[in-house]
N, C-alpha and C positions, 0 to 999 in steps of 0.2 A: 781134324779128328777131335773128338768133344771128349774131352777131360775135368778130373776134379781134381784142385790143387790140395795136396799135403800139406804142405808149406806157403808162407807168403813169397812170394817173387816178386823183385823190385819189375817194374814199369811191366808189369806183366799180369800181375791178380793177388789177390789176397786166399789164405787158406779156406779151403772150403767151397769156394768159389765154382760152378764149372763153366766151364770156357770154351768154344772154340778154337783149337793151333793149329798149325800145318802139320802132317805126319809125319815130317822128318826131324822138326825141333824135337817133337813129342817122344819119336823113339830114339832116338840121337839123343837128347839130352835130358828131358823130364823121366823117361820111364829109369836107365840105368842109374840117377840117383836118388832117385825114390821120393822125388818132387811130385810128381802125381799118377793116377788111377784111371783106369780107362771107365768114363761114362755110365757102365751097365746097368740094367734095372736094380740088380742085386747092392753095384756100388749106390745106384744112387737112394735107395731103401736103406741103406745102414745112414746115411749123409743126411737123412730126412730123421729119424729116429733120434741122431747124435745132437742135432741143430737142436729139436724140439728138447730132449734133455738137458741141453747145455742155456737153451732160454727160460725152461721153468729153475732150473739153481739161480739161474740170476735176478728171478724174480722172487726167488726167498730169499736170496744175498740181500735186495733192496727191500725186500719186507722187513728181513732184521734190521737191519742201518734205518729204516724209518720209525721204528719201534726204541730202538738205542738213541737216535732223535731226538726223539720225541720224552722218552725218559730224561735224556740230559736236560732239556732244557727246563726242569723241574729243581734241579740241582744247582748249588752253589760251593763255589770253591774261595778258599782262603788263602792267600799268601803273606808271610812273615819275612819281613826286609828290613836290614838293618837303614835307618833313617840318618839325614844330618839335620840344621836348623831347619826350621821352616817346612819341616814334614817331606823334604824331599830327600827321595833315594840315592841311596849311592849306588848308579849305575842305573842299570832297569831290569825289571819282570821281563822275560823271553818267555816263547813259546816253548824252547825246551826246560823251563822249571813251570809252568803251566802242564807240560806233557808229566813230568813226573809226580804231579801233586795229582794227577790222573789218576797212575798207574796206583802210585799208593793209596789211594782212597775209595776208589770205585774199580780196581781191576781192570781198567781200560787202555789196550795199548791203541792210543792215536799216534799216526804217523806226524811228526813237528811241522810238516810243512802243510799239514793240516787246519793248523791252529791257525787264526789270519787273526792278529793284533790291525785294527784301523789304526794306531799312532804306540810310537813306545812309550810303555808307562813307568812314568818317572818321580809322580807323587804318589803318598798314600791314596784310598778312597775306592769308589766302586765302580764298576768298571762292565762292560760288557764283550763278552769274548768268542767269536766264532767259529765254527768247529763243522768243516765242510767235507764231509765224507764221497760225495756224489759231487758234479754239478747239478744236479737238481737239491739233493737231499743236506738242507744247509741248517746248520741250530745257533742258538746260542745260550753259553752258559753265564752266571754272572761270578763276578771275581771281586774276594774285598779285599785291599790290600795292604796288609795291618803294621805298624811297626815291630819288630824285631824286640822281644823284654831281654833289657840288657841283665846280664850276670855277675851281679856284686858282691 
């Protein structure tokens, strides 16, 4: 019986999907919990419609994120750490005070595990920092990392 799946089913199909089953899994098990839809023009006219809609959002999702990019990598961030001798930090810049010097300056919420540091940074100086939204869609901002002006 040729169906279209609701739902993902492990070892079995992904949502959306249509399939071939047996009839008896199909009304035995997929139809009474509303795992999937029998085949028809009609189902599969709405499933064509839905895909198409659901692939042009995603192709303005990644037009925005290429534009946001593409904007970032225009942009430069500053961060303020307190120092010990020799210009080096006490501790290091993270991605989650990278994420907040984001949010407060540019309005931008990036997810932290977004932010990919190549090595932790432990002295002052400047820095290059990437910010990978997509696998495809990868930028990079620059980062300077200033000492902290103590308060005397």
């Amino acid at each position: 019986m040729r169906v279209i799946l609701l739902k993902d089913i492990p070892k079995i199909g992904q949502k959306d999907q249509i399939l071939d089953l047996a009839p008896g899994y199909v009304r035995n098990y997929l139809f009474p919990r509303k795992l999937a839809i029998p085949a028809t023009e009609a189902n599969l006219k709405r499933l064509k419609i839905r895909l198409e809609k659901k692939a042009k959002e995603r192709e303005e999702r990644l037009k925005k994120l290429r534009e946001l990019a593409k904007e970032l990598a225009t942009k430069s961030l500053s961060i303020e750490a307190e120092v010990g001798p020799k210009g080096k930090l006490f501790g290091s810049v993270t991605s989650s005070q990278i994420k907040k010097v984001l949010e407060e300056k540019y309005k931008l919420e990036i997810p932290e595990e977004n932010i990919i540091l190549s090595e932790p940074i432990k002295k002052l100086g400047k820095y290059h920092v990437k910010i990978k939204f997509t696998p495809e869609i990868v930028t990079e901002i620059k980062l300077e990392v200033k000492a902290k002006k103590s308060k005397k």
